[in-house]
C-alpha positions in Angstrom: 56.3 37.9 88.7 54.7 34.5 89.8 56.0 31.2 88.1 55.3 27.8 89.1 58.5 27.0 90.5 58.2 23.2 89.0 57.5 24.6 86.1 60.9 23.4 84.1 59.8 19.7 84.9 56.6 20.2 82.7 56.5 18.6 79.2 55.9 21.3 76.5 55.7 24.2 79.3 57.5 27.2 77.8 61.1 28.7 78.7 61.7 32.4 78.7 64.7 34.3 79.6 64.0 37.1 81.5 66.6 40.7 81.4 66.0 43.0 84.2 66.7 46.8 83.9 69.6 46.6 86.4 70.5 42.8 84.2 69.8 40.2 86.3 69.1 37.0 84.0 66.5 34.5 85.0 65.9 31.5 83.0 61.6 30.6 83.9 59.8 28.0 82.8 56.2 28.2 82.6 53.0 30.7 81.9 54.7 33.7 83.5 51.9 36.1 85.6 52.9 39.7 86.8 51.1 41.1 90.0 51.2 43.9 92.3 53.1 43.2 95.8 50.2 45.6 97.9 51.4 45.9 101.1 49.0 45.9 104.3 50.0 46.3 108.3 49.9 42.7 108.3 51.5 41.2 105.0 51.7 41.4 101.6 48.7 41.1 99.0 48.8 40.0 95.6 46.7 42.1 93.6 45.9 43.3 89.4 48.7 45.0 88.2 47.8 48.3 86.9 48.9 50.1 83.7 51.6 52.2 84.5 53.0 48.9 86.0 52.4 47.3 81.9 54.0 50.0 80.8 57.2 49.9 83.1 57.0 46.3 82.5 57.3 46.5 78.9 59.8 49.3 78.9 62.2 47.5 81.2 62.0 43.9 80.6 64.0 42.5 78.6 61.6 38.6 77.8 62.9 36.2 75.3 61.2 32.7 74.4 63.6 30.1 74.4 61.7 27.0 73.3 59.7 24.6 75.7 60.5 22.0 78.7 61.2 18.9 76.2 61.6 14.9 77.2 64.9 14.9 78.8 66.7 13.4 75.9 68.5 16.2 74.7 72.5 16.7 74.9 73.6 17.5 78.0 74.4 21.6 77.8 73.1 24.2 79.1 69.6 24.2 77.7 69.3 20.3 78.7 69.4 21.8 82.0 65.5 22.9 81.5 65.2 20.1 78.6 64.7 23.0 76.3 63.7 21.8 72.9 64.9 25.1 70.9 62.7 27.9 69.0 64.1 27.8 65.3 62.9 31.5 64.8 65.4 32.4 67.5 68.2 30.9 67.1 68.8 31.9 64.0 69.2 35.4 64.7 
């Protein structure tokens, strides 16, 4: 994945939660972009992901919207953390 690491200081940028298959939980902010890590004798490359990476993506991530970055004035929990201004449809499941 590549995220725009200020991304949770950006007015109205979104907030996912992110579930790994071995369950690791990141909280990203931001559009989130998957690549392909294509390794040469002198570094690594970013490059196009290909389908069978979409597919192992979609089978083994686990991506939730949260809401998006909001103005800062929100309670301090742990969504203020991010300034997350919530996504109704969510939390009411």
């Amino acid at each position: 994945m590549v995220i725009d690491e200020e991304g949770k200081f950006k007015k109205n940028n979104s907030i996912f939660r992110v579930i790994t298959d071995d369950g690791i939980t990141l909280h990203l902010a931001g559009k989130l972009l998957f690549a392909h890590n294509e390794e040469t004798e002198f570094s690594t490359d970013i490059s196009s992901i290909k389908a069978e990476d979409i597919f192992y993506l979609r089978n083994n991530l686990n991506i939730q919207l949260l809401g998006v970055v909001g103005s800062g004035d929100q309670p301090n929990d742990f969504r203020s953390s991010f300034n997350i201004v919530p996504n109704k449809n969510l939390d009411n499941e």
